[in-house]
N, C-alpha and C positions, 0 to 999 in steps of 0.2 A: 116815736121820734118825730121832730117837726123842724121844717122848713125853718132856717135863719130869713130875719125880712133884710136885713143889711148885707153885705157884700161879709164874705169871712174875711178875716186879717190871720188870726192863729187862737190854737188851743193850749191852755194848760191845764196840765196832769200832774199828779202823780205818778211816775214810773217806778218797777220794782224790774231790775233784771234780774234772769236765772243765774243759779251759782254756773258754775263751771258744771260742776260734775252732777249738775240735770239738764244736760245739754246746751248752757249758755255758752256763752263768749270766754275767752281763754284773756281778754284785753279790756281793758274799761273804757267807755264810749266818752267823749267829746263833745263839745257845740261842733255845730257844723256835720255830725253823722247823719248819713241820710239811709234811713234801713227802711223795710216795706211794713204797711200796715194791713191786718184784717180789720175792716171796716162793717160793723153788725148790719143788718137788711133784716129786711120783712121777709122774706123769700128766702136766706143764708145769709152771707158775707162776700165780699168784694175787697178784692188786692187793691190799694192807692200807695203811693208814696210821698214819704214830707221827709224835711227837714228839722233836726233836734237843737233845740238851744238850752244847753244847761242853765238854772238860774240858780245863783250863789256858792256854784261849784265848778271848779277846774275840770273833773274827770268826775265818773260813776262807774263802778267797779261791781264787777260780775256779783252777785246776792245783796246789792246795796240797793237803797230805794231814796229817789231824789225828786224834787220839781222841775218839769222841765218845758220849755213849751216848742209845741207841734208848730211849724208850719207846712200847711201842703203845696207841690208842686200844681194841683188840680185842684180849687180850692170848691169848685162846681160838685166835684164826688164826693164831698165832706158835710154839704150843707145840711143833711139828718143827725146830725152827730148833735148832741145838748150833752148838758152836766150832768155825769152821773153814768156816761157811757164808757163800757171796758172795749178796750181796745188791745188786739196781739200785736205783739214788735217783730217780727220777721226778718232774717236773712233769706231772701227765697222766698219763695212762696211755703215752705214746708220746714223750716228750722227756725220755731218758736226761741226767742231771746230774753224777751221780755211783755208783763203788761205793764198795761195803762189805765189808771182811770182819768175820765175827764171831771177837771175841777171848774173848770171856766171858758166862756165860747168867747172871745174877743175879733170884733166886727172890727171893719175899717173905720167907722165910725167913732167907734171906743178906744182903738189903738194911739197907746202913746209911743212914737217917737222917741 
């Protein structure tokens, strides 16, 4: 994983949530949810948290898979993160909901508006 040279803006993913009954969410998440991330390391993994913005969807429903994009509240804990990285969606630190793959690192730079 390598260092961004730009300032991060946000991520987009691909997200799949867990059904219900493999321990997901009982409710379908929204723009605006802010749930915690495992974030991969060279050493393990590190808890960060962002905020989800659906894109071309109202809601995502527990075993659905949608585009969505990341942004973090700590954009500084994110900057190893490149395309192609899985990411766990987290309530808590220990109730997996959903993953993630990264499809796209959008810098300040690149960020539209």
């Amino acid at each position: 994983m390598k260092s961004a040279t730009q300032p991060l803006d946000h991520f987009e993913a691909q997200l799949t949530l867990l059904p219900t009954e493999h321990g997901g969410r009982i409710a379908p998440i929204r723009s605006g949810y802010m749930p915690n991330w495992w974030l991969p390391r060279d050493d393990g993994r590190e808890l960060a948290s962002a905020a989800i913005e659906l894109v071309g969807l109202e809601e995502l429903a527990p075993g659905a898979t949608g585009i969505v994009r990341i942004h973090p509240f700590a954009p500084e804990i994110w900057q190893h993160i490149e395309e192609g990285c899985e990411l766990e969606m987290t309530e808590g630190p220990r109730r997996t909901v959903g993953n993630a793959t990264v499809t796209r690192v959008v810098t300040t730079a690149t960020a539209v508006r």
